[in-house]
One Martini backbone bead per residue (centre of mass of N, CA, C, O) as a GRO file, in nm:
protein
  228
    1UNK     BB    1   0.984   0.007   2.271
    2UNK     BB    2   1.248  -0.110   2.453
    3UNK     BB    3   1.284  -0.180   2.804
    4UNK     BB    4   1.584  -0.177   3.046
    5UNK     BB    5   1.680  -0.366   3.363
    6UNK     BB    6   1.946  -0.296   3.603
    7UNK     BB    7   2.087  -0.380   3.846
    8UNK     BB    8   2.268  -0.159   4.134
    9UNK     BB    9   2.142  -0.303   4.353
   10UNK     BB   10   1.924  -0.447   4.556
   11UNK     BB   11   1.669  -0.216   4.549
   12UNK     BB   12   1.788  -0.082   4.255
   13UNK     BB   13   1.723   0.061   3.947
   14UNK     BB   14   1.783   0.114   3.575
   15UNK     BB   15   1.627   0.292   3.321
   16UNK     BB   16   1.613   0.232   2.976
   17UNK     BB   17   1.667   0.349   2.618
   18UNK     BB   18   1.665   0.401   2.348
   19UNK     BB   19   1.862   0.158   2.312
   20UNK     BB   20   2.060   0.177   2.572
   21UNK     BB   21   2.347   0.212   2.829
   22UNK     BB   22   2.493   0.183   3.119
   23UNK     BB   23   2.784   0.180   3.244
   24UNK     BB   24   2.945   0.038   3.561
   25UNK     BB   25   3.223   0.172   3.444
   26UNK     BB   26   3.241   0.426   3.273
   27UNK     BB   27   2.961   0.596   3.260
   28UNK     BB   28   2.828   0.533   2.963
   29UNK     BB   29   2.626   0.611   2.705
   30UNK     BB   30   2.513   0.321   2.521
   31UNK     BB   31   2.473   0.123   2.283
   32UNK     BB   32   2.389  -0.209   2.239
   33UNK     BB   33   2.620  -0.292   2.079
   34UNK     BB   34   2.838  -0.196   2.309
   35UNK     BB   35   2.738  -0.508   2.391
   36UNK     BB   36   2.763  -0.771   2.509
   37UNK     BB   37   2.610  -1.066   2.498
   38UNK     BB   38   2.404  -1.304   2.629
   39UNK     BB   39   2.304  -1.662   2.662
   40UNK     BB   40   1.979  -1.670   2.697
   41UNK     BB   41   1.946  -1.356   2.677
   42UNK     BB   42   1.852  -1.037   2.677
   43UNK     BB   43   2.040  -0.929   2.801
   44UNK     BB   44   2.337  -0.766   2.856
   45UNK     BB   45   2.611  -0.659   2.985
   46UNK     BB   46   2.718  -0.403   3.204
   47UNK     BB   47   2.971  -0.386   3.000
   48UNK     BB   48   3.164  -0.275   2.801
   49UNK     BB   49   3.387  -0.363   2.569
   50UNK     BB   50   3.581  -0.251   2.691
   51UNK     BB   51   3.593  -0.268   2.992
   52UNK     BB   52   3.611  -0.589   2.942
   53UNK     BB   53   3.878  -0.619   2.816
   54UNK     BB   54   4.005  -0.501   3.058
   55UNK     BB   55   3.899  -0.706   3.275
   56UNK     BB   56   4.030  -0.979   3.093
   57UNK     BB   57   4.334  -0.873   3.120
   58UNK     BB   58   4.378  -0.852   3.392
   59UNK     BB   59   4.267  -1.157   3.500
   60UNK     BB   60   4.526  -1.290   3.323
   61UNK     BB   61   4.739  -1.093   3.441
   62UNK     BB   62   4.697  -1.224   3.734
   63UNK     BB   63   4.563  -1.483   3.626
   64UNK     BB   64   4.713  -1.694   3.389
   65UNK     BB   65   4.617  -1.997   3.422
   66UNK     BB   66   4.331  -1.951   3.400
   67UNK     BB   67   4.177  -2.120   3.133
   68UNK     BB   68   4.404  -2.202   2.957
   69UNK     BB   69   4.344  -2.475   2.846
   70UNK     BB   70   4.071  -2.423   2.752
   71UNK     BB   71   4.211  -2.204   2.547
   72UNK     BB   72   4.354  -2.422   2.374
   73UNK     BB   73   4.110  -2.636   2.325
   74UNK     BB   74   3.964  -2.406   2.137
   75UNK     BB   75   4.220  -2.357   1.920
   76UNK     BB   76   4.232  -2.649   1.846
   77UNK     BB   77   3.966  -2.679   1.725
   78UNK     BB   78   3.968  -2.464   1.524
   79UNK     BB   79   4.258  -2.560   1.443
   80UNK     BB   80   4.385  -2.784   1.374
   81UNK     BB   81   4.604  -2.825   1.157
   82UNK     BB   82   4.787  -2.594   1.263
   83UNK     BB   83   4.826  -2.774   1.561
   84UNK     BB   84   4.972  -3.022   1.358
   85UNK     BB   85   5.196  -2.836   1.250
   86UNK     BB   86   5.336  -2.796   1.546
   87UNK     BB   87   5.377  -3.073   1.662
   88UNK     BB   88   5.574  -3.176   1.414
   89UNK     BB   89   5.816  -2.917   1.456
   90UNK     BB   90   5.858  -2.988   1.737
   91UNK     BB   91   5.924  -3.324   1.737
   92UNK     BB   92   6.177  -3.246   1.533
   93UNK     BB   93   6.320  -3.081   1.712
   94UNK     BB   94   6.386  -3.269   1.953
   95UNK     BB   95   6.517  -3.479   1.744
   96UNK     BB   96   6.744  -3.298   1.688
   97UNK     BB   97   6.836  -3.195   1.967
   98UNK     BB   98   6.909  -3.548   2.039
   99UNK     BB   99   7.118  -3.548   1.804
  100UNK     BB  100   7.318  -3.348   1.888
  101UNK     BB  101   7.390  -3.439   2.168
  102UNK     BB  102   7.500  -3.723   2.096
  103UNK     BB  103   7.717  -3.613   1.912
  104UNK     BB  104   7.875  -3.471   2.102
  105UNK     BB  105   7.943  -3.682   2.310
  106UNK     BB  106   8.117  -3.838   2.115
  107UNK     BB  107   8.337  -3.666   1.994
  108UNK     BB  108   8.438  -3.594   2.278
  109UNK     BB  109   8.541  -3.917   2.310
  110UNK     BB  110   8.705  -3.899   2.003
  111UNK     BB  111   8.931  -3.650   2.129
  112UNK     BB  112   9.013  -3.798   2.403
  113UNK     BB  113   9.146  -4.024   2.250
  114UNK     BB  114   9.284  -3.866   2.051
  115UNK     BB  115   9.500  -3.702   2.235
  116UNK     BB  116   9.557  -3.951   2.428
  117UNK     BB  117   9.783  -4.037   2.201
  118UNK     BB  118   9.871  -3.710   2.032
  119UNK     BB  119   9.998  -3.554   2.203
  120UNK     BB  120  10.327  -3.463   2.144
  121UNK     BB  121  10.234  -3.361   1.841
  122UNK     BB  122  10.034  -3.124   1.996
  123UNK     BB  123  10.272  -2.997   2.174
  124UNK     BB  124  10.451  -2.950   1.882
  125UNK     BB  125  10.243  -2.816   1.711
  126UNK     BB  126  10.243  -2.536   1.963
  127UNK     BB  127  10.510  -2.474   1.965
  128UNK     BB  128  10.573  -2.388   1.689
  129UNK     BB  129  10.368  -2.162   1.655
  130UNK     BB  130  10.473  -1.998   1.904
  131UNK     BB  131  10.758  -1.978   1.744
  132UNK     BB  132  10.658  -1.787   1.554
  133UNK     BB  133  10.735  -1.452   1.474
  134UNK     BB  134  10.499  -1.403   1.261
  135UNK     BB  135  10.288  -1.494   1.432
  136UNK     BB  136  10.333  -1.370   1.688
  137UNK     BB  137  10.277  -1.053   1.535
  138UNK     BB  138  10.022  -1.147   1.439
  139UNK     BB  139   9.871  -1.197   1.729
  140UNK     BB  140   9.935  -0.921   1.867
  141UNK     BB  141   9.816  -0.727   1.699
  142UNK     BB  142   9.515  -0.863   1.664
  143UNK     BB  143   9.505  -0.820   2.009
  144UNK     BB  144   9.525  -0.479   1.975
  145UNK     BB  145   9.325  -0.446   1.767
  146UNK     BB  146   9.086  -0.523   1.994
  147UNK     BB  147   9.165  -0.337   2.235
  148UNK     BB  148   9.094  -0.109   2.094
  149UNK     BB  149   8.819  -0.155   2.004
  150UNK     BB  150   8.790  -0.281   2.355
  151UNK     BB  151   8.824  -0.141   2.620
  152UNK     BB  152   8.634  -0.250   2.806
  153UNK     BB  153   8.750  -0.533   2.846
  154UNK     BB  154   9.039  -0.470   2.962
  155UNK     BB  155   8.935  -0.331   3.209
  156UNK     BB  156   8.776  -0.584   3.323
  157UNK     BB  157   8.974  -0.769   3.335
  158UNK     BB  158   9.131  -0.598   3.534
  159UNK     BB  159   8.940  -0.595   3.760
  160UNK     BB  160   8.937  -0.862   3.798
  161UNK     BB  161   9.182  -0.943   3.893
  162UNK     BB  162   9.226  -0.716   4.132
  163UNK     BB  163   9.019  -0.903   4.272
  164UNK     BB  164   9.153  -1.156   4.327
  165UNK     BB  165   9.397  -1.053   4.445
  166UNK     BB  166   9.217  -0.934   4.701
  167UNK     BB  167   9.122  -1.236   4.790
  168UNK     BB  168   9.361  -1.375   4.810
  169UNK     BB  169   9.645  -1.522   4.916
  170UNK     BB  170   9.924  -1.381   5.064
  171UNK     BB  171  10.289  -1.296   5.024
  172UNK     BB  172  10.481  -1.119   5.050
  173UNK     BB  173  10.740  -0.962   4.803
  174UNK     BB  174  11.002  -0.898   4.634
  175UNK     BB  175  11.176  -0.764   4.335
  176UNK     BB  176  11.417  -0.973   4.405
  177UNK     BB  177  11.288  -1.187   4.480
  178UNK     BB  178  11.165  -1.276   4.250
  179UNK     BB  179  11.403  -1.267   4.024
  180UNK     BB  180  11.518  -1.485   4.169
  181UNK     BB  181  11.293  -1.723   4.111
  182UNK     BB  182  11.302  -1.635   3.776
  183UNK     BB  183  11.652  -1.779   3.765
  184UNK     BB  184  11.565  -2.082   3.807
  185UNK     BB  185  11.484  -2.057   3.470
  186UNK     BB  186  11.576  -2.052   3.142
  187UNK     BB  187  11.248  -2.097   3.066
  188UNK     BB  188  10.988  -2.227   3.006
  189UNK     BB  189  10.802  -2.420   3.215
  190UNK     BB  190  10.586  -2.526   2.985
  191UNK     BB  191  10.783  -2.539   2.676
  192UNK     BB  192  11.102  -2.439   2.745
  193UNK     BB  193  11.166  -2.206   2.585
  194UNK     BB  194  11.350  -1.942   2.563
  195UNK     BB  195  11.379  -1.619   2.574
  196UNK     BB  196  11.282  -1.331   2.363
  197UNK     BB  197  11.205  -1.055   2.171
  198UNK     BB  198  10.930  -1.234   2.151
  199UNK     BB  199  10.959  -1.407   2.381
  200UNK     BB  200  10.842  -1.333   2.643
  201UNK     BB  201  10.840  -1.250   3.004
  202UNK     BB  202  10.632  -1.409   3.220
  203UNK     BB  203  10.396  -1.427   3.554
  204UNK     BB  204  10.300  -1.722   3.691
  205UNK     BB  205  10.040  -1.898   3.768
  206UNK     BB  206  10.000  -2.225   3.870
  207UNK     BB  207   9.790  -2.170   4.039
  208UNK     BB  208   9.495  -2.006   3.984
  209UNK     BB  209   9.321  -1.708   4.097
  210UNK     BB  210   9.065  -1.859   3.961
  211UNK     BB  211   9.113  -2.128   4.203
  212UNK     BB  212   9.263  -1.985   4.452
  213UNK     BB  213   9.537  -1.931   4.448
  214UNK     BB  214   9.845  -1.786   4.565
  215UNK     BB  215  10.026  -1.483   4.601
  216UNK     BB  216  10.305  -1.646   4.593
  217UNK     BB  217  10.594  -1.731   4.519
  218UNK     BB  218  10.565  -2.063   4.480
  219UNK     BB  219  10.357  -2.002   4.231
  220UNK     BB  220  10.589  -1.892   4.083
  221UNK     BB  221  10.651  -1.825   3.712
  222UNK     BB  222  10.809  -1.883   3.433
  223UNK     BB  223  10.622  -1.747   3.073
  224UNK     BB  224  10.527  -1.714   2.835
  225UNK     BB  225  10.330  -1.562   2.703
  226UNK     BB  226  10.150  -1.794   2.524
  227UNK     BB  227  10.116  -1.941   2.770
  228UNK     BB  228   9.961  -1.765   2.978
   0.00000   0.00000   0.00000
């Protein structure tokens, strides 16, 4: 039966026996088969398996760089094929992605070209749409019944408002005062159609409190619903 000394300090050894040893991390005594051999020594590793095993997760955990390269090169070594055919489908993706990005800048080259032709055209069809009651009440009710079903959504719209507000620059008016600067247009400042009880009367920010807009007369008009 053979005997294996492993230094404990500078000039202290522990001798076993009995093909077992002792961890230096966990202090259990155990066979030798439960520890690494190490290559061209007779001895193996003083950490059992276990305890290797976290002290090389511990190590990869604090310094994840350190020998990537290295075991990267020897994963492709393992299986080549494999990371034959990971290579094929990155390349693949790559070349995809880069067809779809020049296709998205083409078509939008080619949306505000066509935009700037038909703009009148885009905003009466527009003015149209947003002008039939049957559309506008079908859009009311299908935007109240999201509301209700995310009531946290409109809580937060107004929260963001309600800050915007509070950041804003303002000028106090009073609501004689608003009533009269909305009595100088006979209708929607954006799309000109008249108030109706379809079309509500809404007070606009023309340039936008989430642009930076003052909350102050000057900036504001009136707007029905759709267009605000």
């Amino acid at each position: 039966m053979r005997e294996y000394q492993w230094p404990r300090g500078r000039h202290e050894y522990e001798a076993t026996v009995n093909n077992t040893q002792v961890c230096v991390e966990c202090h259990r005594e155990l066979p030798l088969s439960d520890f690494y051999r190490r290559k061209g020594r007779t001895r193996p590793y003083r950490f059992c398996r276990q305890c290797q095993s976290a002290r090389t997760r511990a190590y990869r955990r604090a310094k994840p760089d350190v020998g990537a390269a290295d075991r990267a090169r020897r994963a492709r070594a393992r299986d080549p094929e494999r990371f034959a055919e990971k290579d094929r489908l990155r390349a693949q993706s790559d070349l995809f992605k880069e067809k779809r990005r020049r296709r998205a800048v083409e078509q939008s080259t080619y949306y505000k070209k066509w935009y700037a032709i038909n703009r009148e055209h885009v905003l009466a069809l527009h003015r149209a749409y947003r002008g039939d009651p049957t559309m506008l009440a079908t859009l009311n009710a299908r935007k109240q019944a999201w509301y209700a079903a995310h009531p946290e959504n409109r809580r937060r719209e107004r929260h963001r408002r309600a800050a915007r507000l509070r950041s804003a620059a303002a000028v106090p008016f009073t609501g004689d005062l608003l009533n009269e600067r909305m009595s100088l247009w006979s209708g929607c400042w954006m799309c000109g159609e008249p108030f109706t009880a379809h079309r509500i009367r809404t007070v606009d920010h023309v340039k936008p409190l989430s642009k930076g807009g003052p909350d102050m007369l000057a900036n504001l008009r009136p707007a029905c619903k759709s267009c605000n």
